[in-house]
N, C-alpha and C positions, 0 to 999 in steps of 0.2 A: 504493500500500500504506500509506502514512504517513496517507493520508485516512479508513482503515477502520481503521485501529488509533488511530490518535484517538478516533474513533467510536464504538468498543467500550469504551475509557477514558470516554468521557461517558455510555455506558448502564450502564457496570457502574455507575459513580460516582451515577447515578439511581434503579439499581436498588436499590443498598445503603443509599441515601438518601431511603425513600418512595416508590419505583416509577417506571417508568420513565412521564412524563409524557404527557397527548395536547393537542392544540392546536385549539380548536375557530376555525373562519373566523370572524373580525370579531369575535373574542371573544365569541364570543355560544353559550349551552347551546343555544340551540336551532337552531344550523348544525351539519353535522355535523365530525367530530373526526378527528385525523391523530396516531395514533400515532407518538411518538419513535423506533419499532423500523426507521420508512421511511427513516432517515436511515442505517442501514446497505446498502437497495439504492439509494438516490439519490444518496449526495454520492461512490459512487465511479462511478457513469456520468457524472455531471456533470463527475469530475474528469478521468476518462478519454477523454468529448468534449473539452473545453478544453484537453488537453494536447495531443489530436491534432492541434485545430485549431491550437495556437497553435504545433506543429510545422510543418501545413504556408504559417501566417504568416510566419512567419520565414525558411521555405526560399523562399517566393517572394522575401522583401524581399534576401534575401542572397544570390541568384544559386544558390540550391542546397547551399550548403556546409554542412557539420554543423549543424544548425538547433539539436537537442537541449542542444548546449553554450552556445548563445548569444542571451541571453535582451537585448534592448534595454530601454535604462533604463525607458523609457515603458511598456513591458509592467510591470517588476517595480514602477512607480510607480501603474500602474493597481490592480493586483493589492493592492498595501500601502494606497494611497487605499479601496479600497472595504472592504479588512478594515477596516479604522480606521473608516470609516465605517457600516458593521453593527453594528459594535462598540457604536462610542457610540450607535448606535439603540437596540442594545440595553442597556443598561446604565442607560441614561435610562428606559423601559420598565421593566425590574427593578426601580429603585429609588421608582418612582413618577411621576417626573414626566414626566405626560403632556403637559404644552406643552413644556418641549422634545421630547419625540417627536416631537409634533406637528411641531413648527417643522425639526427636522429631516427629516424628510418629504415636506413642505412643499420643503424645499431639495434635498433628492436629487431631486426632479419638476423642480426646476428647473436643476439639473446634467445631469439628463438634456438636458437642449434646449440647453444650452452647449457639453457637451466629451462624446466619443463611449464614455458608459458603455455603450452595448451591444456593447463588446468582449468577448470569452468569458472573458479575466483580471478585467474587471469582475464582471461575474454571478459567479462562483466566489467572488472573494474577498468581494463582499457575502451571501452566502448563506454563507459561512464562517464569516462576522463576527456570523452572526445564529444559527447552529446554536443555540449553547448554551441560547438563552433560547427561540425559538422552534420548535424543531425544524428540517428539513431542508425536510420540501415548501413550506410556507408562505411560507419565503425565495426557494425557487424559483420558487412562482409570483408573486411579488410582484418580485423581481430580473427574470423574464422580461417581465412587463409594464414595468415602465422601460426595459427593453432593448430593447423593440421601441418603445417611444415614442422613446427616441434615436434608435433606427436610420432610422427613417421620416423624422423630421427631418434628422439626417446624412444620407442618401442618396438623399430624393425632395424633402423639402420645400426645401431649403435651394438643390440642385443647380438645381432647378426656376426659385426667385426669382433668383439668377444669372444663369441662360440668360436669362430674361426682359428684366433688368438689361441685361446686355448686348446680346440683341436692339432695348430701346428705346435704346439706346444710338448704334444705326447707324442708324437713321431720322431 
């Protein structure tokens, strides 16, 4: 609920302020455009998968016990890591400059392949961090393609060169 009533705060506030914005792909007029009104039905299914999942994360890692009440630091650090980082995407973006956008971008591609942002506290809180300036879906589908480049490397490519690693290991 705290996600659509934010939400409704950032449209009235756009509304009253020049209208409420659209976002065309690649910044370009001639892609087509995503109105800011989508981020009333997206950012609360998004918030609503990532909460279920990261309920029933927690119930696996803790044996089953009240999952809801107990959030592990690495979740709440994922979550704060990637708002912070939307954030400054965005705000670097707003204000103009585009190398650092760049350059961070650049480095979220490459956090993705180090440390496992395709957690569902990740995606949420980068696509949270980027609402304001870029709407809702755009975050989403820009947060889901990192998420699934990490995810392929955490969970196929990396597991992969290991097994390997240690299979030439025994020969």
């Amino acid at each position: 609920m705290l996600v659509v009533l934010l939400e409704l705060v950032h449209l009235a506030w756009e509304h009253f302020h020049g209208g409420v914005r659209i976002h065309h792909f690649l910044t370009r007029s001639d892609m087509p455009a995503m109105s800011n009104w989508w981020g009333l039905m997206v950012l609360p299914v998004l918030a609503w998968l990532v909460t279920g999942r990261l309920q029933k994360r927690i119930a696996l890692n803790t044996g089953g016990e009240d999952a809801a009440s107990k959030f592990p630091v690495r979740v709440v650090v994922g979550f704060a890591g990637a708002l912070l980082f939307g954030t400054l995407l965005s705000v670097s973006f707003t204000r103009g400059d585009e190398t650092i956008a760049a350059y961070l971008f650049q480095c979220i591609l490459l956090l993705a392949l180090l440390l496992p942002v395709y957690r569902a506290e990740c995606l949420l809180g980068f696509v949270l961090g980027m609402t304001v300036t870029f709407g809702a879906v755009l975050p989403t589908i820009v947060g889901s393609i990192i998420a699934a480049l990490s995810a392929a490397m955490h969970l196929y490519v990396y597991p992969f060169f290991v097994n390997l690693w240690t299979w030439l290991k025994r020969r």
